[in-house]
C-alpha positions in Angstrom: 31.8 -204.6 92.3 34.8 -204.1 90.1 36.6 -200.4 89.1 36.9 -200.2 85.7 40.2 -199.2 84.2 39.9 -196.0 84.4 37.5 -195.4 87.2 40.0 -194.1 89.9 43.2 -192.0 90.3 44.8 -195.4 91.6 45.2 -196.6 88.1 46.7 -193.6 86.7 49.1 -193.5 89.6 50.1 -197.5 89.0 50.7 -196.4 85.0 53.1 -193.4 86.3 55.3 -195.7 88.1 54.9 -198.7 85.5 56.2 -196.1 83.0 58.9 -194.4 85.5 57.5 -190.7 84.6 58.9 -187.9 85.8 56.2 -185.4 87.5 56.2 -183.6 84.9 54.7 -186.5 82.8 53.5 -187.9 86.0 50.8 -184.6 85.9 50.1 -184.7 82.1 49.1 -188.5 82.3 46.8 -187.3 85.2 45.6 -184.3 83.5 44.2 -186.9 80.7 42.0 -188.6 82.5 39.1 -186.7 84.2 37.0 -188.4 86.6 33.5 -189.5 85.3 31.6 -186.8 87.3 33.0 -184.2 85.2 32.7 -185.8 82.2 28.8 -186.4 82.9 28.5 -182.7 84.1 30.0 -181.5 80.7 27.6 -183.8 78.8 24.8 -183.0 80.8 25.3 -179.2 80.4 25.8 -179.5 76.5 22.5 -182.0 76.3 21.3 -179.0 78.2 21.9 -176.3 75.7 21.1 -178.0 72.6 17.6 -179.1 74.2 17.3 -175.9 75.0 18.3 -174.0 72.0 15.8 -177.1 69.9 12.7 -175.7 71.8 13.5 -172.3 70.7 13.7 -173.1 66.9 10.9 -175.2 66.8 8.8 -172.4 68.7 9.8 -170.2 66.5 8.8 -172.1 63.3 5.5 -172.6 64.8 5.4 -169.0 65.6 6.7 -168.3 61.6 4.2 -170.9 60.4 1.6 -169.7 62.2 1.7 -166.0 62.1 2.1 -166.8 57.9 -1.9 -167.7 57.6 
């Protein structure tokens, strides 16, 4: 099984020196991409909240609808 352009710091690291970056650079190109853990975590969380946040509205239109009789 293949890695994916992105899927590992050894890319980013074969980029640095393709480009000749200083460190400087070197940590902003690495800074760019985060590792796909992270980005599913962040995801996951926000899915999370807005799930979340969706039962609560739609609770309390039935509550609103409801209590309107």
């Amino acid at each position: 099984m293949g890695r994916g352009p992105v899927a590992g710091r050894s890319t980013v690291t074969a980029l640095v020196r393709h480009l000749g970056l200083d460190r400087q650079a070197s940590a902003d190109v690495g800074s760019l991409f985060a590792s796909s853990s992270a980005t599913s975590n962040a995801v996951t969380g926000a899915a999370s909240v807005f799930f979340l946040m969706g039962g609560i509205a739609a609770a309390s239109a039935l509550q609103q609808r409801c209590g309107s009789r």
